[in-house]
C-alpha positions in Angstrom: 4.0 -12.4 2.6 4.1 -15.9 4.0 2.8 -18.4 1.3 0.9 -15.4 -0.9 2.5 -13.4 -3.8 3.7 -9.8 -4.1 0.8 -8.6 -5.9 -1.6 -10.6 -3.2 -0.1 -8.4 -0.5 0.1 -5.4 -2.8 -3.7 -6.0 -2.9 -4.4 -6.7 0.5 -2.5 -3.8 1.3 -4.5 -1.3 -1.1 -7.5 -3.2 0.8 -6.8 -2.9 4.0 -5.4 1.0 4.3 -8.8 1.7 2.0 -10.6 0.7 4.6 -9.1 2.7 7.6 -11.1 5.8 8.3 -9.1 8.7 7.0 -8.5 10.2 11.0 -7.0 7.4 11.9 -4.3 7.1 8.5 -1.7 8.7 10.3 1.8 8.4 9.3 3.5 5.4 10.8 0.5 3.3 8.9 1.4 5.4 5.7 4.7 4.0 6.4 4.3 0.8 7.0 2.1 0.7 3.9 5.1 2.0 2.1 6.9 -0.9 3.3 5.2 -3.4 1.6 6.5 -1.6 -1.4 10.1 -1.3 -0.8 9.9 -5.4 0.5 9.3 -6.5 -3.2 11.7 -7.5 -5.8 12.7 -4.5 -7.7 11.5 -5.8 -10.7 7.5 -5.3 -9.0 8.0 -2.2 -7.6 6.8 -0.4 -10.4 3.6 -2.8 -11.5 0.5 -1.9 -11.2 -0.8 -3.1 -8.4 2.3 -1.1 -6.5 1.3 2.4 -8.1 -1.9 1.4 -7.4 -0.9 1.7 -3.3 1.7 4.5 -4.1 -1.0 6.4 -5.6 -3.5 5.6 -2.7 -0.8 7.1 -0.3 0.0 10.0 -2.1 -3.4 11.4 -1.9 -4.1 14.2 0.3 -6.3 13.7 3.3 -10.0 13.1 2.9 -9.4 11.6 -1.0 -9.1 8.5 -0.3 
């Protein structure tokens, strides 16, 4: 997260996986979307703007 805050890369995160077409969200991006949730402090994991992405990734395919 170099120089930006959690929420910034929980953003860019939601951003970024958003715009992958949905044939190519396979599971190691899932994952390492999911990683930028478990690399926050604990006390962020549960904001919004991470159950904003957790929400995102628990969709099933073709609702995102």
């Amino acid at each position: 997260m170099h120089g930006r805050s959690p929420t910034d890369a929980l953003h860019l995160a939601v951003q970024a996986y958003s715009e992958v077409p949905e044939p190519h969200r396979t599971a190691i991006l899932g994952t390492r979307a999911r990683d930028v949730i478990v690399g926050l402090p604990t006390q962020l994991r549960s904001g919004r703007a991470a159950r904003q992405l957790g929400k995102l990734l628990a969709l099933p395919a073709g609702q995102g």
